[in-house]
C-alpha positions, 0 to 999 in steps of 0.5 A, a space after each residue: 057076761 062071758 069073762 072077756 066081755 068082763 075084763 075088757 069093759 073093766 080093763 076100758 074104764 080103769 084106762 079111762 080112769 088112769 089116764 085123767 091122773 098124773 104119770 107114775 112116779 120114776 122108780 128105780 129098776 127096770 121098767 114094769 112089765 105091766 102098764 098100771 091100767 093093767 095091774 089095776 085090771 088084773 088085781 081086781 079081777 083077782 078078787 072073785 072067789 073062784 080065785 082061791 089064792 093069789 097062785 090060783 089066780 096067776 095060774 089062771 091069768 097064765 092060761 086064759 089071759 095071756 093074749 090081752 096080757 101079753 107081758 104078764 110078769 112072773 109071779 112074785 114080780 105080779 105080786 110086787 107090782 100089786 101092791 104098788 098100785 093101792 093108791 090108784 086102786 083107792 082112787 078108782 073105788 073114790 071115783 066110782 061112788 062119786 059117779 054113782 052119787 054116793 056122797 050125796 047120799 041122806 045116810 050112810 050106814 056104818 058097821 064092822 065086820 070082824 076079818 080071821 087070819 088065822 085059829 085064835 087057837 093056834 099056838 106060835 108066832 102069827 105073821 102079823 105078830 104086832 098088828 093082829 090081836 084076838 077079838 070077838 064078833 057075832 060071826 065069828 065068836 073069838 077069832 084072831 085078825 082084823 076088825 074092818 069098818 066100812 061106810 055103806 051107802 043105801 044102794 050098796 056102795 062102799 064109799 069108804 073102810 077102816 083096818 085095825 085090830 080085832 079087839 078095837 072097840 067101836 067107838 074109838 075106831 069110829 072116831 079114828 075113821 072121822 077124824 081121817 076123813 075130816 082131815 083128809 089124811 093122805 096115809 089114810 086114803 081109803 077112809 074116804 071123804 066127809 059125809 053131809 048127812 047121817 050115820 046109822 049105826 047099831 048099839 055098839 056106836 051108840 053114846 050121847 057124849 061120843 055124839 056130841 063129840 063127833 057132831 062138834 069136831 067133824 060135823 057128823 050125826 049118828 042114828 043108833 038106838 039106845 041100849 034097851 036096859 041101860 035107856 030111860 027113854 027106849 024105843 019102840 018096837 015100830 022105830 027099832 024095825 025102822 032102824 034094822 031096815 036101814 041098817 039091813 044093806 050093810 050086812 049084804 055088803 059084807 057078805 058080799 065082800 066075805 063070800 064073793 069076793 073071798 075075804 073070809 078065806 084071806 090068811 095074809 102074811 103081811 098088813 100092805 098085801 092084806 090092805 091091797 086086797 081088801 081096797 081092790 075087793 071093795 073098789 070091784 064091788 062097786 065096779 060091779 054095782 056100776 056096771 049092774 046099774 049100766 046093764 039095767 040089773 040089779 046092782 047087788 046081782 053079782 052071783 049071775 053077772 058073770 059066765 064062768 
């Protein structure tokens, strides 16, 4: 699919989307240039990896856009006007897993990802100073920036994430996340809604007493197998197999957030622009998906859906 096919089709559900919601809150100032149909366009379509920085994507729109965009604002007012529109981005990335089915789903699969802003060896201040801390994941070893969790559906879709500190333990950051969605917290959109049926998870979520705790106060019931030298009772080898295949779609995900959608190079200077993008990468993968299922493709074939 040529880039202008893509836009337009991407640009025609986002129109259809906002207009079922009710109209932009009065500001005070001049009038966006852009219409919100059109920022939630452009922000993520801004999201691909061909698009380093934010610059490199506004130099882009700036020469292959500007007809459909006419009233493409500059830079630093594009950026603004970007981080006005987190709500109806969540809202939208909601929607298209609703459509999708997502939240009928028997399971979803529940992991983090640990997200570097910058060499946890680097001496000074960082930008996020407060926010960001020095943690460590497989990926990554020691790293300093974000933990990210994500809900992941059996087909790919992301029905909700989390944000915290790289040395958040899991279990806490779990339970933040459920307790969120329990509640439908309004600062905390991006959780997503409740979940009928099973969480798995791997050992780091693991905890009879947790379990417990989560299957009383929000109704949720994990699968992650025992930690095999602290269990009386480990499984075998035939239901650990079982288990790492389901838990396989996750990890996909995350490398497509990572690697297709740049998340691995983003350095943020501050939370709101972080958590903008991170919503509007994670609401254009599932646009993907939504669009790969429409063409009669794979869902999760994103390196072939587009003609650069």
């Amino acid at each position: 699919m040529d880039v202008d096919t893509f836009v337009t089709r991407l640009y025609v559900m986002v129109d259809d989307f906002c207009k079922s919601l009710p109209p932009d809150r009065a500001r005070p100032g001049e009038k966006p240039s852009l219409t919100r149909s059109e920022m939630v366009t452009l922000l993520l379509f801004a999201q691909w990896r061909q698009f380093g920085s934010e610059r490199a994507f506004y130099r882009y729109a700036r020469r292959h856009l500007r007809a459909a965009f006419p009233t493409l604002p500059a830079r630093t007012q594009f950026n603004r006007q970007a981080r006005q529109v987190l709500g109806t981005v969540l809202a939208f990335s909601h929607h298209l897993a609703g459509q999708m089915g997502a939240h009928q789903a028997p399971y979803q699969v529940l992991d983090t990802m640990g997200c570097a802003v910058r060499n946890a060896q680097r001496r000074g201040h960082s930008w996020l100073e407060g926010v960001v801390n020095i943690g460590r994941c497989n990926r990554l070893g020691w790293y300093e920036g974000f933990n990210v969790l994500t809900c992941v559906t059996p087909q790919g879709v992301i029905t909700g994430f989390g944000l915290a500190a790289a040395s958040t333990n899991e279990r806490p950051f779990t339970e933040a996340f459920l307790a969120a969605r329990a509640s439908h917290h309004p600062r905390l959109p991006e959780v997503g809604p409740p979940l009928s049926g099973f969480y798995v998870a791997d050992t780091g979520f693991e905890g009879a007493r947790a379990h417990s705790a989560w299957a009383y106060h929000f109704g949720a019931r994990f699968i992650t197998p025992p930690k095999s030298r602290q269990s009386r009772t480990p499984w075998p080898k035939a239901r650990r197999r079982w288990h790492a295949a389901l838990r396989q779609i996750v990890e996909t995900v995350h490398d497509k957030l990572l690697n297709t959608f740049g998340l691995s190079r983003e350095r943020p200077h501050d939370l709101q622009g972080f958590r903008s993008r991170l919503a509007a990468k994670v609401c254009l993968h599932n646009f993907c998906i939504c669009l790969n299922r429409q063409l009669g493709r794979n869902p999760l074939a994103f390196a072939d859906l587009l003609e650069w």
